[in-house]
C-alpha positions in Angstrom: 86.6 131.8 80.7 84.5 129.7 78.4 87.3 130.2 75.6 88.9 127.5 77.0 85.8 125.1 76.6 85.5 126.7 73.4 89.6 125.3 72.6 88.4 122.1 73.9 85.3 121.7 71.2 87.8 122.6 68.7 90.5 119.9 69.8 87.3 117.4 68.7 86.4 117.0 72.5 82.7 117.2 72.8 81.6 118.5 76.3 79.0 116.6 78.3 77.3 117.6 81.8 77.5 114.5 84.2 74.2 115.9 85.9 70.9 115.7 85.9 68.0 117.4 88.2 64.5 118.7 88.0 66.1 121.7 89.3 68.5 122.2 86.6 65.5 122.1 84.2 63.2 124.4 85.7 65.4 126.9 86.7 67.2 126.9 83.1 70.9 126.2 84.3 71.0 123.0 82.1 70.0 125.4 79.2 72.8 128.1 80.0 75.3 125.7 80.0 74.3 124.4 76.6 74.0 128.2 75.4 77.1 129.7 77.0 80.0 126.7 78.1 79.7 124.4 74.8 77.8 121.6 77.3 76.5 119.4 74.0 75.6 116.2 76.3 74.0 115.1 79.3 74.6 111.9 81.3 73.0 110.3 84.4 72.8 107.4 86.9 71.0 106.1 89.4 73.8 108.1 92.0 73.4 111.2 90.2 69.3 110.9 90.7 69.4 109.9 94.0 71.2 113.4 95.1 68.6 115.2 92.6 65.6 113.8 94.3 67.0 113.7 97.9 65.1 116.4 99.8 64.0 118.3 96.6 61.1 120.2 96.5 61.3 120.2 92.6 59.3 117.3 92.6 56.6 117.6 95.0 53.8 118.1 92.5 54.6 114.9 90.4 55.0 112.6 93.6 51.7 114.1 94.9 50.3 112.5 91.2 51.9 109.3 91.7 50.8 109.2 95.4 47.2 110.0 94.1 47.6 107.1 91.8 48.7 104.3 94.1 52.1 104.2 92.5 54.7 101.8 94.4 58.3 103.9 94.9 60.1 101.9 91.9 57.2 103.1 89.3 57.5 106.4 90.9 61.1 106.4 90.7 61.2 105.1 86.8 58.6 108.2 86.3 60.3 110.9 88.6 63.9 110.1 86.4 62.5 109.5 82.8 60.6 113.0 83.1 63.8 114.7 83.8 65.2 113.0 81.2 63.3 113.4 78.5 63.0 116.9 79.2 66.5 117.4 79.2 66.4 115.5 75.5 64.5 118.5 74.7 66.3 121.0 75.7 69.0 119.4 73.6 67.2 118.8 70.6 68.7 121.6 69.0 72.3 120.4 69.2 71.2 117.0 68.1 69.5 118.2 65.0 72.5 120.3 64.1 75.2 117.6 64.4 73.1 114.9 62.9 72.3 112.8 65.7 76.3 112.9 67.3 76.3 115.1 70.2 72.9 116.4 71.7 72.5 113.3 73.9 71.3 112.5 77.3 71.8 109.0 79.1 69.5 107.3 81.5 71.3 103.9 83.0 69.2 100.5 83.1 67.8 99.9 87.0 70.5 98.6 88.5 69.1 95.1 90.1 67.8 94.5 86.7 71.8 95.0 85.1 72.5 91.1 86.3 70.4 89.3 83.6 70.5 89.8 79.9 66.9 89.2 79.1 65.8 92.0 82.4 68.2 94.3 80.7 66.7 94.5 77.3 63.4 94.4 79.1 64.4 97.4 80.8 66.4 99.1 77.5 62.6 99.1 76.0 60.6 100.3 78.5 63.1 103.6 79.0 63.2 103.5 75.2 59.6 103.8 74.9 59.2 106.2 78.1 61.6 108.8 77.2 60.2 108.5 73.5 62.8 110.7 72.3 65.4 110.1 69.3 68.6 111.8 71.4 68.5 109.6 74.2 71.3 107.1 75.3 70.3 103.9 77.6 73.1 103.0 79.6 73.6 99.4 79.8 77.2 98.2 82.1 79.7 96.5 80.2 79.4 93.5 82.5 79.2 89.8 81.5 75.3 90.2 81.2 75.4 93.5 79.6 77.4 92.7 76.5 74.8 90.5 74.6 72.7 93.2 75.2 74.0 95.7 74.2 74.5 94.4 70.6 70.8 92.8 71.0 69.4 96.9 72.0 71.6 98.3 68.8 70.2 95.8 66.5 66.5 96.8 67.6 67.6 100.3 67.3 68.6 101.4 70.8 71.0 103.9 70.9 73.5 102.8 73.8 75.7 104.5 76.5 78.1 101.4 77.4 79.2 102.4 81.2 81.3 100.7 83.8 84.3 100.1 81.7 87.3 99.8 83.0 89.9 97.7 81.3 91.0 97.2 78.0 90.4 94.1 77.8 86.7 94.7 78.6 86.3 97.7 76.4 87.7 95.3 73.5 84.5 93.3 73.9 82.4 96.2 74.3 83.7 97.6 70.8 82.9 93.4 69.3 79.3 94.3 70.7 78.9 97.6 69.2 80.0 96.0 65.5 77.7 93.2 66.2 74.8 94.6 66.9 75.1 97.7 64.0 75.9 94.7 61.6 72.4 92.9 62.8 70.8 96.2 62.8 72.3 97.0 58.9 71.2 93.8 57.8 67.3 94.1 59.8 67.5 97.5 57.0 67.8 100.0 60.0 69.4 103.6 59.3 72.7 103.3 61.0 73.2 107.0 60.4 70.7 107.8 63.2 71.8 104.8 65.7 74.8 106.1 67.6 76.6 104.6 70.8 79.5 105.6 73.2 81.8 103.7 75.2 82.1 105.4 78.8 85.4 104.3 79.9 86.0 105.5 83.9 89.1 107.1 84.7 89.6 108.4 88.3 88.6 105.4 90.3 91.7 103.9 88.7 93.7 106.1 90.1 91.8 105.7 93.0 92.6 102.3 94.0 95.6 101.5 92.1 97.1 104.6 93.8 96.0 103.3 97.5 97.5 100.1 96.5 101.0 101.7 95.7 100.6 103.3 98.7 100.5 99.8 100.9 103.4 98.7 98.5 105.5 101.8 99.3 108.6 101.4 97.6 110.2 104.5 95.5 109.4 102.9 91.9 105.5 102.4 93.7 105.3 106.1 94.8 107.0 107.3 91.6 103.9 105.6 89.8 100.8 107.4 92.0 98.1 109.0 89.5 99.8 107.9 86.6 97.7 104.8 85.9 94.3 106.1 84.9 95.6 108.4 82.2 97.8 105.7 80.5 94.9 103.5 80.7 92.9 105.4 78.8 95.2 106.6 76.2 95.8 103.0 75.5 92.1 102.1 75.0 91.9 105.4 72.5 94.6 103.6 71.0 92.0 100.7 70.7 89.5 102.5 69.3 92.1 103.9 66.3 93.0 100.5 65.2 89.7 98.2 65.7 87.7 101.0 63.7 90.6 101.3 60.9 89.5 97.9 60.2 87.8 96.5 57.1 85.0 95.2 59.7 84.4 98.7 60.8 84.7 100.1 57.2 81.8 98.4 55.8 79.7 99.5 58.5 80.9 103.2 58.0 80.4 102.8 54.0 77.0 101.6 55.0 76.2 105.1 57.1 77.5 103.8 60.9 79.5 106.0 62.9 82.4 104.7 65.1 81.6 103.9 68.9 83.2 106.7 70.4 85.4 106.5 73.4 83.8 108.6 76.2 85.6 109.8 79.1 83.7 109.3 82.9 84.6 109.7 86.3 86.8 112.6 85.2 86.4 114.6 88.7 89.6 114.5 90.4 89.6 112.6 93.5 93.1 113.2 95.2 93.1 117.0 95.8 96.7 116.7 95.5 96.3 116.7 91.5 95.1 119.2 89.3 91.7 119.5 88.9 92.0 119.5 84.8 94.3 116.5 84.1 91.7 113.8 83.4 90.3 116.8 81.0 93.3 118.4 79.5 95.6 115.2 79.3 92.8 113.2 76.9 92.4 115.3 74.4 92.1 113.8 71.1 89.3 114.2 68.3 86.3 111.7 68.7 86.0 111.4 72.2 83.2 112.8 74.6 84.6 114.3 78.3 81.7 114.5 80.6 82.1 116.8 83.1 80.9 117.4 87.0 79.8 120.9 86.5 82.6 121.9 89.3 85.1 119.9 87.0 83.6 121.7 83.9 84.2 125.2 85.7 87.6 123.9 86.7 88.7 123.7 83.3 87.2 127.1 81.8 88.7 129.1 84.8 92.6 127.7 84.4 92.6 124.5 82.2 95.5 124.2 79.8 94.3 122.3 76.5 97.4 121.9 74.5 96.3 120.3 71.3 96.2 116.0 71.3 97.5 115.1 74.6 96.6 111.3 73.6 98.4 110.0 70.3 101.7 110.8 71.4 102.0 109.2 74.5 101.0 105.8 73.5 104.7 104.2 74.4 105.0 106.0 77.5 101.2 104.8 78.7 102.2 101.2 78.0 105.0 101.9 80.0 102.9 102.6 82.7 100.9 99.8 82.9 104.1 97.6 82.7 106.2 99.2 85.5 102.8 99.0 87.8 103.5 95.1 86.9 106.8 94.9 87.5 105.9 96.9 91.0 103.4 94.0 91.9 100.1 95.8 90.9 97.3 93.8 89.7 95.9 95.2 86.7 92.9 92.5 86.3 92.5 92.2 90.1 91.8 95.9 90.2 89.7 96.1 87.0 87.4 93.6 88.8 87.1 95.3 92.0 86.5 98.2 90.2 83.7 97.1 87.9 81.9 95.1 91.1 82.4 98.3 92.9 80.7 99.9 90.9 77.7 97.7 90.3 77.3 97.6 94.2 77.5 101.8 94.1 74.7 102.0 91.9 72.5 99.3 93.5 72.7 101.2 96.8 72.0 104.6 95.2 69.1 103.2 93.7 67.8 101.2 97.1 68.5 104.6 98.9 66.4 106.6 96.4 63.7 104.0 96.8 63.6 103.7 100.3 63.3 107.7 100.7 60.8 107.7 97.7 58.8 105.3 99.6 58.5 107.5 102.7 57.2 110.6 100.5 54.7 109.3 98.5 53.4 108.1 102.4 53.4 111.1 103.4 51.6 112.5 100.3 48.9 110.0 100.3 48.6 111.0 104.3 48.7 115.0 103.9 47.8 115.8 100.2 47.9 119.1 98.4 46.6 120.6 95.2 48.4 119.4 92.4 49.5 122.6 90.6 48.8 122.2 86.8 52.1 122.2 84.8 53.8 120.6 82.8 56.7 120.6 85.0 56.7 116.6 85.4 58.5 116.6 81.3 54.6 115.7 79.8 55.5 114.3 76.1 55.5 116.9 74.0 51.9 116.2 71.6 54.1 115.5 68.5 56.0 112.5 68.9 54.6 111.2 71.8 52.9 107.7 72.6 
């Protein structure tokens, strides 16, 4: 079944896990799925770690520690997530030493409370840049109002950036401006842009998600005829973006100087209406130079009966703009949505993040009440002696 994963790869798509747990780590699935299903990427957030931490046992020991220490829940939570993380960069190490820095990454997303102000943001960019310690790691800055400075501001210091939350092509227009910005600052401070990568994670299904329950409300035949067609043809269109802005002569000098492009990275791809197929945001964005990550039931989705078909994105550019203009002409607010989307998103995050604190809070009680012996390991993702702070 992985022979279809194995197509995917060769189509240009790299494969990403959209997970993250201590449990994955210790019990070596993260490392099987980077051996056997072409998995060449990891990404996070703060929802993702909530779920991990949520009633896990996994990380008992290392909340005992912190609890020992007098560690408030938001230190324990930045320590619980950037262990994981940084292990994970090690178990990917490999693939990021044989592609040269492109694929082998894992992403850890900026606090979210902190993702309102520029100056927190780079605040936080550092400390998870200097906490990880690791050269395959992505931080995850929103491409929000606040995020955009920074995330040509963390490139130019040498960040390497995952730019989430992106949602329209207007939006992922600026984020590409950023991403040029700040390797341009960053090629002119004499930094190596060979080894300073970023992607663009541009969200598909929640399009679908609302636009679709607005067509629904709207009802008409044209509306109906245009359910679960708008997330797709969004995305092909910003591919479309990426072609042209990095065909420029802008993006050329930067390329002759060692830089490669920003790529385009597929998120969200888990198919929320069970009335679709559970491959199309995988097998109908095919294209080389993009990332896809993956749910891991998504990711078994595909190897068990996904169809890849070759470059499902380069020949459908008319019929995506067509898309976007019959939701128009159907009364669909493209911009409305992209806004509720990208505040909806924000707020999801936040409350992942609050949740996780709130229940972190009530363990390391408990472990300061009832302590047990710490188990020596160096299960909490220790830096390794080489290359650590």
């Amino acid at each position: 079944m992985a022979d279809r994963l194995n197509e995917l790869s060769a189509a240009g798509v790299s494969v990403w896990l959209d997970d993250l747990s201590r449990l994955r780590l210790t019990t070596g699935t993260l490392q099987e799925l980077v051996r056997d299903q072409q998995v060449v990427g990891v990404t996070s957030n703060p929802t993702i770690f909530a779920t991990a931490i949520s009633g896990s046992d996994a990380y008992d020991d290392q909340i005992v520690d912190l609890a020992r220490r007098g560690a408030e829940a938001g230190e324990a939570l930045r320590m619980l997530t950037t262990a994981d993380v940084r292990s994970a960069c090690d178990v990917l190490r490999p693939v990021y030493d044989a592609t040269d820095g492109v694929d082998g990454r894992v992403s850890i997303e900026v606090e979210p409370h902190l993702a309102t102000v520029t100056s927190h943001i780079m605040a936080e960019a550092r400390q998870l840049w200097w906490l990880v310690d690791r050269p395959n790691l992505f931080v995850k800055i929103p491409a929000t109002d606040a995020g955009l400075p920074a995330i040509a501001l963390c490139l130019a210091e040498g960040i390497s950036v995952n730019v989430t939350l992106t949602f329209s092509l207007q939006r992922y227009a600026a984020v590409i401006d950023a991403f040029l910005d700040g390797m341009e600052r960053a090629h002119a401070a004499g930094r190596d842009l060979s080894k300073l990568m970023s992607v663009a994670s541009f969200f598909v299904s929640r399009l679908d998600t609302e636009i679709d329950k607005r067509l629904d409300t709207i009802g008409t035949a044209e509306a109906m005829a245009l359910r679960g067609k708008a997330a797709i043809a969004n995305a092909r269109l910003a591919y479309q973006q990426y072609e042209q802005v990095f065909a420029t002569a802008r993006a050329a000098a930067l390329t002759s100087s060692g830089a490669h492009p920003q790529r385009p990275l597929w998120a969200s791809t888990g198919v929320k209406d069970p009335s679709y197929d559970d491959t199309r945001y995988v097998v109908e964005l095919v294209a080389d130079g993009v990332v896809n990550t993956m749910p891991e039931a998504t990711m078994k989705s595909v190897a068990h009966h996904g169809v890849v078909r070759g470059d499902t994105i380069r020949p459908s550019y008319a019929d995506a703009r067509q898309v976007l203009d019959d939701l128009a002409a159907v009364g669909v607010d493209y911009d409305d949505v992209v806004r509720v989307l990208e505040d909806e998103g924000a707020k999801k995050f936040e409350a992942s993040w609050a949740l996780a604190t709130t229940q972190l809070t009530d363990r390391l009680s408990v472990a300061r009440r009832h302590p047990v012996p710490a188990i020596p390991s160096r299960a909490h993702g220790s830096p390794k002696e080489t290359g650590s702070r």
